[in-house]
Structures are given as C-alpha cells and as structure tokens.
MDTraj code that builds the backbone (N, CA, C; nanometers):
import mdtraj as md
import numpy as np

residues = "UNK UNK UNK UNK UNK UNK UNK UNK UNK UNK UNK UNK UNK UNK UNK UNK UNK UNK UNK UNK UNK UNK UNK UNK UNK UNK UNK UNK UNK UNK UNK UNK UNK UNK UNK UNK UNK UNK UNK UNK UNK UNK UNK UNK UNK UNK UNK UNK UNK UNK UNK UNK UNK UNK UNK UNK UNK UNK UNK UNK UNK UNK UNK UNK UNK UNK UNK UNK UNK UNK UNK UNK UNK UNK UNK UNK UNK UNK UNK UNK UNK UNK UNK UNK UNK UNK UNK UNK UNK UNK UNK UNK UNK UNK UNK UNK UNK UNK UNK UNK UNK UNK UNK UNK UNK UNK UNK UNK UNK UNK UNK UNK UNK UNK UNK UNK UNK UNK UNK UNK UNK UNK UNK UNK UNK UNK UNK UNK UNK UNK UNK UNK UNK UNK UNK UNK UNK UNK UNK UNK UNK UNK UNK UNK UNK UNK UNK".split()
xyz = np.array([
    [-0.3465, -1.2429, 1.8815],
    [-0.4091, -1.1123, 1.8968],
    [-0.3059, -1.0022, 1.8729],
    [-0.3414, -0.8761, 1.7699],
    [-0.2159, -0.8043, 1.7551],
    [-0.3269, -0.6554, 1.8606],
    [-0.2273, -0.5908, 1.8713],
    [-0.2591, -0.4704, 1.9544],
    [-0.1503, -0.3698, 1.9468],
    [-0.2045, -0.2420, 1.9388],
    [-0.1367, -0.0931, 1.8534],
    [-0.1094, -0.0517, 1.9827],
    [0.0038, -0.0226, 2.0266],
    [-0.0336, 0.1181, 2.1624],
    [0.0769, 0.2261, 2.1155],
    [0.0129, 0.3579, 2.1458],
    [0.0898, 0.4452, 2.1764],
    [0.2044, 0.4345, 2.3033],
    [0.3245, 0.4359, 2.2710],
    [0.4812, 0.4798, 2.3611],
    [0.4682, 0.5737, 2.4475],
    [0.4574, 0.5176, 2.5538],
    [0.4326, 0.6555, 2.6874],
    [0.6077, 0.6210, 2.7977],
    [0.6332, 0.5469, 2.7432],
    [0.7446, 0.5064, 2.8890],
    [0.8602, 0.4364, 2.7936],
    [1.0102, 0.4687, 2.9047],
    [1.1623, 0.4217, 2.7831],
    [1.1602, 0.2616, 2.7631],
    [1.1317, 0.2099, 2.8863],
    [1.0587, 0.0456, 2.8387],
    [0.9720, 0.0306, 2.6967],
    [0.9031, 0.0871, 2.6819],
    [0.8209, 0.0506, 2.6004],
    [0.9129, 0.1023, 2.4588],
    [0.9865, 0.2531, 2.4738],
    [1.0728, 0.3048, 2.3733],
    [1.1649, 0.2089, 2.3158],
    [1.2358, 0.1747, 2.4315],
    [1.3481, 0.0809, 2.4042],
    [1.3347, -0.0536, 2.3343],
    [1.1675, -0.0674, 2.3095],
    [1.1316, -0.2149, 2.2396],
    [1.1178, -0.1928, 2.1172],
    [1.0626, -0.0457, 2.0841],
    [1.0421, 0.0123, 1.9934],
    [1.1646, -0.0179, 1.9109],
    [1.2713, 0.0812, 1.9634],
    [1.4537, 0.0796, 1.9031],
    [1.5270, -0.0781, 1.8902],
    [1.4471, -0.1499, 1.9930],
    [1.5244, -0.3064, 1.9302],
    [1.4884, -0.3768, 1.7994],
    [1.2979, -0.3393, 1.7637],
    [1.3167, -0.3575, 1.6529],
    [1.3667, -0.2887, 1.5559],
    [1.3931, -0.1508, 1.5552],
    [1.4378, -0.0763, 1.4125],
    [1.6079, -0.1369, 1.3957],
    [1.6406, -0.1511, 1.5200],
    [1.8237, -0.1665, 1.5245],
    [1.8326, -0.3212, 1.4202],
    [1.7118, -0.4143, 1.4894],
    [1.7275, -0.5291, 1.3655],
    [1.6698, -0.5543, 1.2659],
    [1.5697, -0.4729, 1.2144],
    [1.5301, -0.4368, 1.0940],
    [1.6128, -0.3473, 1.0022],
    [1.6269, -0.2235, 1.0217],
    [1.6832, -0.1022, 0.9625],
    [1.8427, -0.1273, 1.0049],
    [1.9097, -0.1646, 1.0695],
    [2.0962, -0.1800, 1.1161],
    [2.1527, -0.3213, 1.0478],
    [2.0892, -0.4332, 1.1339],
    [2.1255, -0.5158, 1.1026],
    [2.0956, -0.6040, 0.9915],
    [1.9739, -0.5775, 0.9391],
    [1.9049, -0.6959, 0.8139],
    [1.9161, -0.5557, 0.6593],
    [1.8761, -0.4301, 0.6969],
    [1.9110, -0.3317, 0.5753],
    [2.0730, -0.2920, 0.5378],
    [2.1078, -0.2779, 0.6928],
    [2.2653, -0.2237, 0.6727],
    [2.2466, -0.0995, 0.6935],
    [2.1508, -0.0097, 0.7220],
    [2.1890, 0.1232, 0.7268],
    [2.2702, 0.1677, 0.8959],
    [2.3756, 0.2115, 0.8843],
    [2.4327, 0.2793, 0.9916],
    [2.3729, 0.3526, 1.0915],
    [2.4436, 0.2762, 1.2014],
    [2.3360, 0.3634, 1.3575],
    [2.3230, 0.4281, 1.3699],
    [2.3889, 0.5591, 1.3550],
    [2.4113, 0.7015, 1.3594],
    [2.2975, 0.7730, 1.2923],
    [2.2654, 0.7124, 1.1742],
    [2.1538, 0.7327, 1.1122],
    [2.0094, 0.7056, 1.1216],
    [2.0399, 0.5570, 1.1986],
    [1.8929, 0.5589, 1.2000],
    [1.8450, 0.6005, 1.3324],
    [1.8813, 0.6189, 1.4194],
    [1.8598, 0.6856, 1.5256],
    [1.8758, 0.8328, 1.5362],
    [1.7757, 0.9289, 1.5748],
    [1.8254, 1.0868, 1.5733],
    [1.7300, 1.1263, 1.6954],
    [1.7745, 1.3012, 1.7102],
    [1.6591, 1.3898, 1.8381],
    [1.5408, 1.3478, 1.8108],
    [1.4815, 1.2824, 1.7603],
    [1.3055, 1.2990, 1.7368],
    [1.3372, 1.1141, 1.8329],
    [1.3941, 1.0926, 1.8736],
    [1.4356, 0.9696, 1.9410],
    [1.3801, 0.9682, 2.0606],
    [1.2509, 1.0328, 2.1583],
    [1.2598, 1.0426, 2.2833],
    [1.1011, 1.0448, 2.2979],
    [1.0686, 1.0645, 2.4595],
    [0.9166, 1.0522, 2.4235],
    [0.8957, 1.2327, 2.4303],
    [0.8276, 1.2858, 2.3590],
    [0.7890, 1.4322, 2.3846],
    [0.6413, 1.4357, 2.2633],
    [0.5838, 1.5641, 2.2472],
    [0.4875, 1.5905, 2.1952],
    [0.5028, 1.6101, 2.0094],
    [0.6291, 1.6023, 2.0392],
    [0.6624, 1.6402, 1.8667],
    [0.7033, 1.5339, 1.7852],
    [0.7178, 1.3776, 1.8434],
    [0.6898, 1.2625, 1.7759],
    [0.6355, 1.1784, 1.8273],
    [0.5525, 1.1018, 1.7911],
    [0.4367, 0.9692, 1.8312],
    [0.4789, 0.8701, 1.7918],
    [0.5244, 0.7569, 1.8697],
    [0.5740, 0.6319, 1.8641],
    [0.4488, 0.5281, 1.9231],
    [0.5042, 0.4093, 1.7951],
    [0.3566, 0.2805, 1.8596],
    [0.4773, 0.1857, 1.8460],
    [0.4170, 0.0644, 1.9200],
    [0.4683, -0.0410, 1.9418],
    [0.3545, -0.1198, 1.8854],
    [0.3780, -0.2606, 1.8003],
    [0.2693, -0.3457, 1.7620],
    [0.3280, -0.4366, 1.8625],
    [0.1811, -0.5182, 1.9160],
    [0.2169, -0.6584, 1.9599],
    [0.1368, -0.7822, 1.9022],
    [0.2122, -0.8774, 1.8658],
    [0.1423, -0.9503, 1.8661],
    [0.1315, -1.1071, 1.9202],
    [0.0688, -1.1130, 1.9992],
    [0.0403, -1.2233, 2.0746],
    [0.1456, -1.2378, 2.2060],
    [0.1218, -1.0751, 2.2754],
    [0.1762, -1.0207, 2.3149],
    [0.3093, -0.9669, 2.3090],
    [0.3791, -1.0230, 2.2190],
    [0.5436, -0.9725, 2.1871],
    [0.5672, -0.8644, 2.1123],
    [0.6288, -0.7902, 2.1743],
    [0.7038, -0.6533, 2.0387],
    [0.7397, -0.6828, 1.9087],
    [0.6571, -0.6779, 1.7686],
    [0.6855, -0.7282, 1.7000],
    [0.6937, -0.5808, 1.5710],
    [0.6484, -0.4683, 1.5655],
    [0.6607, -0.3603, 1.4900],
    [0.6630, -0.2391, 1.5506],
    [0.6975, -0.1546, 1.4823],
    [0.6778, 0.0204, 1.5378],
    [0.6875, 0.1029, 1.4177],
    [0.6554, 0.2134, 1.4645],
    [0.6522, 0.3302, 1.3644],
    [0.6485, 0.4636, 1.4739],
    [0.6820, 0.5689, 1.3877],
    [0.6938, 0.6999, 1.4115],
    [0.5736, 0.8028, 1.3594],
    [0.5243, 0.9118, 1.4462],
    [0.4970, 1.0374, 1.3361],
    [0.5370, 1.1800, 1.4234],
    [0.5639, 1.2692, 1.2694],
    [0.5632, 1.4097, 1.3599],
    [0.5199, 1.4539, 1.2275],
    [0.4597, 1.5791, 1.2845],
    [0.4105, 1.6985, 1.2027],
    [0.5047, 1.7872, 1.1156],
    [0.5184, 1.7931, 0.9859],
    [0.6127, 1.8227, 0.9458],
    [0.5482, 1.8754, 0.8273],
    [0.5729, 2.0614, 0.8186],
    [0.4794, 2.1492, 0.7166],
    [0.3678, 2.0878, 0.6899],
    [0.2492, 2.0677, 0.7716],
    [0.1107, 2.0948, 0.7874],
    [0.0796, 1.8857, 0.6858],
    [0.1824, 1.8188, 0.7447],
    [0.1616, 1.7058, 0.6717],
    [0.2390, 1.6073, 0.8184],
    [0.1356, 1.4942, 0.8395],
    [0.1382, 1.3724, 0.9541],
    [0.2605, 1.3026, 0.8376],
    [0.4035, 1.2993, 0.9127],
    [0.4960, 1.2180, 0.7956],
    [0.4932, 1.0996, 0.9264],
    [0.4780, 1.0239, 0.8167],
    [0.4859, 0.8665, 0.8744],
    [0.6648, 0.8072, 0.8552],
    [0.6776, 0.7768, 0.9954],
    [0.8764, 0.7151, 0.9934],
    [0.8875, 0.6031, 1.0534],
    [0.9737, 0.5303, 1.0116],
    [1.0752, 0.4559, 1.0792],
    [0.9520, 0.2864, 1.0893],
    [0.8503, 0.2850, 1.0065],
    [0.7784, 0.1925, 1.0061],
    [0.8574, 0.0399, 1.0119],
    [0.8376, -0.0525, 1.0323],
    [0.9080, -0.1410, 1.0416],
    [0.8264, -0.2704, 1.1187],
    [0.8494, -0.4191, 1.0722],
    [0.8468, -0.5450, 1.1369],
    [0.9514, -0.6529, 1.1321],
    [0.9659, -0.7202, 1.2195],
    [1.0425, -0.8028, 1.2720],
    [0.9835, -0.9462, 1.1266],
    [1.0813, -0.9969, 1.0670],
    [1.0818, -1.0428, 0.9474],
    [0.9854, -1.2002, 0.9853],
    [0.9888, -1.2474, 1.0547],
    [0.9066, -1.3476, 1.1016],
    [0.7483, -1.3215, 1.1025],
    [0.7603, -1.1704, 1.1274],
    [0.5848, -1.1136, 1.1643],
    [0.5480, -1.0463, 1.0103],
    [0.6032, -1.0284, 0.8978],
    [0.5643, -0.9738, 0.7852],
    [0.4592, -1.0199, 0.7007],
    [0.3656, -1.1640, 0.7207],
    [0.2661, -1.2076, 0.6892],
    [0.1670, -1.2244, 0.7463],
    [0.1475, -1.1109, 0.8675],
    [0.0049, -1.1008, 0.9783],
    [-0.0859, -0.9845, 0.8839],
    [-0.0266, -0.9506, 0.8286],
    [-0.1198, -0.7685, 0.7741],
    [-0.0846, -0.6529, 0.8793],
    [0.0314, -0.6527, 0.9651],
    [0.0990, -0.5885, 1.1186],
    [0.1049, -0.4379, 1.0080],
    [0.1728, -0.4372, 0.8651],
    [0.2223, -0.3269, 0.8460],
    [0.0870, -0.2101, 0.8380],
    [-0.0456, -0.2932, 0.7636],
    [-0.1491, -0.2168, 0.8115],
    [-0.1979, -0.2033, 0.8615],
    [-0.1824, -0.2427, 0.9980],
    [-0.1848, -0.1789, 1.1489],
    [-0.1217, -0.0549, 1.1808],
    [0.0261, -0.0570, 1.1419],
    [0.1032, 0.0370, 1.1798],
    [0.0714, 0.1703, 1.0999],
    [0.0356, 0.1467, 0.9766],
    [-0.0406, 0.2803, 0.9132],
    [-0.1439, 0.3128, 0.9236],
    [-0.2425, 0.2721, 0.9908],
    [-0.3639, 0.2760, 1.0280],
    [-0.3731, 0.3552, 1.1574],
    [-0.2759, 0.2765, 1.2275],
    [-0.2775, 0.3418, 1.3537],
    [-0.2336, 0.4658, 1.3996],
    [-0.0901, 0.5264, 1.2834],
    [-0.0552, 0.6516, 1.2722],
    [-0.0984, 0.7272, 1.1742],
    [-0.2164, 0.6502, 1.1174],
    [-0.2981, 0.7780, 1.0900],
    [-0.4194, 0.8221, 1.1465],
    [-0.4462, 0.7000, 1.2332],
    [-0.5573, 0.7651, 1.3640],
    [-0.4689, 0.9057, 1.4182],
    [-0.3635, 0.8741, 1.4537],
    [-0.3147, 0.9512, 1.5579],
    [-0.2639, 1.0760, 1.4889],
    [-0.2701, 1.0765, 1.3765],
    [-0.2713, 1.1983, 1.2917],
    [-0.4022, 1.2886, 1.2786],
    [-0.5048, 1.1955, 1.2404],
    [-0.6175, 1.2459, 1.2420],
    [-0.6793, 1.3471, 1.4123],
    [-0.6456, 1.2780, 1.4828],
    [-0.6323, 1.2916, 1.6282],
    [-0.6060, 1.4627, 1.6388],
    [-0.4446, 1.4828, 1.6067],
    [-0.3516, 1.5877, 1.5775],
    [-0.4513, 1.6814, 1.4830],
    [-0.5222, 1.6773, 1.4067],
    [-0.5854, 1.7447, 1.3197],
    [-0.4998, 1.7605, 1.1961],
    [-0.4183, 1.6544, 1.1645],
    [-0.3913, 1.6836, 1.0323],
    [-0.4469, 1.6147, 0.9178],
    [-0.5061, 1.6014, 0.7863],
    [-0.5565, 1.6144, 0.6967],
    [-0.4912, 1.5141, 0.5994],
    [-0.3479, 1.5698, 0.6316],
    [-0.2551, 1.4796, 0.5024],
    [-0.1443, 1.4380, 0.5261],
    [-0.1198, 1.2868, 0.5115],
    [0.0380, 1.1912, 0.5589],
    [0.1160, 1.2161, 0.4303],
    [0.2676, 1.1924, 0.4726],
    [0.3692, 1.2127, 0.3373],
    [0.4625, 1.0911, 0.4434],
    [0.5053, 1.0027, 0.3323],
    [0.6364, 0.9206, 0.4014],
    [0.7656, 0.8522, 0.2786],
    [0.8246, 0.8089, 0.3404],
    [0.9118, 0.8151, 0.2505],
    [0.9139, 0.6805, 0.2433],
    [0.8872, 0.5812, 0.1135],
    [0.8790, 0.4470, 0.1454],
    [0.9812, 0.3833, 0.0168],
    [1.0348, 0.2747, 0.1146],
    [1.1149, 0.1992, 0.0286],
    [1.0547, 0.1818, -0.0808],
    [1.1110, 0.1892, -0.1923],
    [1.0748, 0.1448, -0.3159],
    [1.0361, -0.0375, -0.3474],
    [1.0874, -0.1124, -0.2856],
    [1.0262, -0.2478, -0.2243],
    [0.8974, -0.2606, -0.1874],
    [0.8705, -0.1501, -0.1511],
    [0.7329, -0.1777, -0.0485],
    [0.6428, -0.0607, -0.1408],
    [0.6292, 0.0114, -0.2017],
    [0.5881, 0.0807, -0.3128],
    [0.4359, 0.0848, -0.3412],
    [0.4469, -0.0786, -0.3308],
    [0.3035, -0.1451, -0.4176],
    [0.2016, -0.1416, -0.2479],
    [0.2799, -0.2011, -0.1311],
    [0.2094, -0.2155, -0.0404],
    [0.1031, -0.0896, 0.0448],
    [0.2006, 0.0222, -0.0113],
    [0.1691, 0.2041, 0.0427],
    [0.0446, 0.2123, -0.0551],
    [0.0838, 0.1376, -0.1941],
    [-0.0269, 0.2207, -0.2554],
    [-0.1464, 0.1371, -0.2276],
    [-0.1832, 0.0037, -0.1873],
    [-0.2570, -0.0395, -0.1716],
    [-0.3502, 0.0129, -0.0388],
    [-0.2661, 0.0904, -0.0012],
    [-0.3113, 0.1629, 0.1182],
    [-0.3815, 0.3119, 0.0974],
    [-0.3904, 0.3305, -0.0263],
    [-0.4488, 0.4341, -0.0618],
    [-0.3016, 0.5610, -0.1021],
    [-0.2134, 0.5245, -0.0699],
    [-0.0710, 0.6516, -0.1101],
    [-0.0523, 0.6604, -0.2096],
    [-0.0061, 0.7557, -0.2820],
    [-0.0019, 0.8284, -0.4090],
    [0.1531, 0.8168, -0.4167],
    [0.2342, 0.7761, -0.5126],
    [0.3438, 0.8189, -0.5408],
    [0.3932, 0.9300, -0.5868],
    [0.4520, 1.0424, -0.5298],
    [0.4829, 1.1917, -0.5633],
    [0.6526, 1.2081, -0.5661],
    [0.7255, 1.0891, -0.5859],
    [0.8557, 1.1852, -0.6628],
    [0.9324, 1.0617, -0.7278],
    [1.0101, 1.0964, -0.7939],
    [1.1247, 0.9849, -0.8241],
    [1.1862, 0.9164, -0.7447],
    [1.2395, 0.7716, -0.7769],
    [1.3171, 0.7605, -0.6949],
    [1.4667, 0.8242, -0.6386],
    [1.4238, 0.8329, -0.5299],
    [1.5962, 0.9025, -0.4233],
    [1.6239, 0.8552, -0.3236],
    [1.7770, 0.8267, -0.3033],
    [1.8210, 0.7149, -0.2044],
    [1.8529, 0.7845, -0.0516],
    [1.7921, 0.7129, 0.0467],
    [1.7872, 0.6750, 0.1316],
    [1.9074, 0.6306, 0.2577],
    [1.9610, 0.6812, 0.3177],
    [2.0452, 0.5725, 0.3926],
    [2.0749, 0.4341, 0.2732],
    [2.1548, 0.4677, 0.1972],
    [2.1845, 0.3807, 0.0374],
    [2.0613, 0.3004, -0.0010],
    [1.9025, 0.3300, 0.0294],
    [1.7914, 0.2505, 0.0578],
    [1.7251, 0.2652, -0.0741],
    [1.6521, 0.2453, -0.1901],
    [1.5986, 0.3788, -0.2839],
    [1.4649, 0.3919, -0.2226],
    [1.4062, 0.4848, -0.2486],
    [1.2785, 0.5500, -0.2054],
    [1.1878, 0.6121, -0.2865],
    [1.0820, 0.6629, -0.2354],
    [1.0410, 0.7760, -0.2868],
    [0.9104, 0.7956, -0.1769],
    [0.9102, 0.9119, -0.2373],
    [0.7650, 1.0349, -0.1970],
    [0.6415, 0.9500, -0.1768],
    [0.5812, 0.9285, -0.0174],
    [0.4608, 0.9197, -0.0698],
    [0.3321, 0.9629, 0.0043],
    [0.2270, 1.0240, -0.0671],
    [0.1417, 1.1202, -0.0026],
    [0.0067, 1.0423, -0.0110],
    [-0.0673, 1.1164, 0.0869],
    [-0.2445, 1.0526, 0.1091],
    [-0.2929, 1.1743, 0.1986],
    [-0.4207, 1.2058, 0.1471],
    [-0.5396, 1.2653, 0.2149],
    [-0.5867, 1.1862, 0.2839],
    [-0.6039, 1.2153, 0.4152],
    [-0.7062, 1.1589, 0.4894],
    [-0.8050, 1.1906, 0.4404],
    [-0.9330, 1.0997, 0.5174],
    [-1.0910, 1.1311, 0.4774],
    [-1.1029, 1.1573, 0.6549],
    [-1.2430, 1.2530, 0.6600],
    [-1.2716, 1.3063, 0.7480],
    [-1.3604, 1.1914, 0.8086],
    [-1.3869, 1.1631, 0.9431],
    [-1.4422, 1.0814, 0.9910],
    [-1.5393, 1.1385, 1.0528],
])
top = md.Topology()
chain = top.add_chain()
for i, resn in enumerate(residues, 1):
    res = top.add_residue(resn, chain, resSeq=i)
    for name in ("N", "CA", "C"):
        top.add_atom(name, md.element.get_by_symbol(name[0]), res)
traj = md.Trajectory(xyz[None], top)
C-alpha cells in the first residue's frame, strides 16, 4: 500500500532529508551544502510529502510558490522503490497541493534522465539543457486543469 502525506512534524521532515541525502548526496554526488537550503523547515512557504510504501519512507518532494507558478523540488525515490509508479504519486500529489494553493501552473526543473517520465506526465519541455548541481536539466512546465 503506498500513501502520500503532507510533513507536519521534524520526524516526519527528517525522513524526508534521509531520503534526498541518499538519493541526491550519496548515489548523484551532489554536495550537502547544496542540496539542503532555508526552504528546509516546516513553514507555509514550502510543502513537503513523504511517500510510504508499505509503510516505510520511501520518496519525497517539495513545493513553493514561485512567480505565480507551483515549482515542484527535490522529488526523489529510494532506488529499490523506482518500479512502484511512487514518482507519480509524488507529482500528483504536489499538484493536488498546488491546486489547493490556487495555483494554475507547475514549473520544475527535471533531470534530463527523467525527461521522458515528466513528459509522460503531461510537462512541456521549456528550455535547453542547463546544469544543475553538475546534474543536466532543464525547464519544465504544465497547466493544471481545473477540477
């Protein structure tokens, strides 16, 4: 059974940060300093989920409002859990919680690896590639539909 919750408590934060530290630190290489910043805490100006599945912390993601666009961050699963369909949970779920917020339209910045998986999700590719925490990337945008 997988299950989405919104991050209300540092327990729950801190499960959040164990997976990005071994996804994004240890298996990408990008430096701690980096992947951790102020939008790091619980407050109103970023929305953190925890995925579980089969009760264990197995993904998370980020959002904050950023020029009138829900940017989706720090998405991520634990490499064992990457063949449940968890990652479209995690975009699904922060874009409920966008929709929620009243915003209209997500922008995120997605590995160029994962490219094909955003767009299958309905995301538009909007820039070239540009690197990342040495990662390559690019732009990528979606309209919500009104529910």
């Amino acid at each position: 059974m997988t299950l989405s919750i919104k991050i209300t408590n540092e327990e729950e934060l801190n499960k959040a940060f164990h997976i990005r530290k071994t996804v994004f630190v240890q298996e990408q290489g990008v430096a701690l300093e980096d992947e951790f910043d102020h939008f790091d805490i619980l407050s109103e100006d970023c929305e953190h989920i925890l995925i579980l599945h089969k009760e264990n912390p197995v993904g998370t993601g980020r959002l904050r409002s950023v020029d009138g666009f829900a940017k989706l961050e720090r998405i991520c699963i634990l490499e064992p859990y990457r063949k449940f369909g968890l990652g479209k949970v995690i975009i699904q779920s922060l874009e409920e919680i966008a929709s929620e917020k009243g915003l209209t339209k997500t922008k995120l910045h997605g590995q160029t690896q994962a490219e094909g998986f955003y767009q299958k999700l309905g995301y538009k590719t909007a820039s070239s590639i540009f690197m990342e925490d040495g990662i390559p990337h690019v732009l990528m945008i979606k309209e919500l539909s009104n529910k």
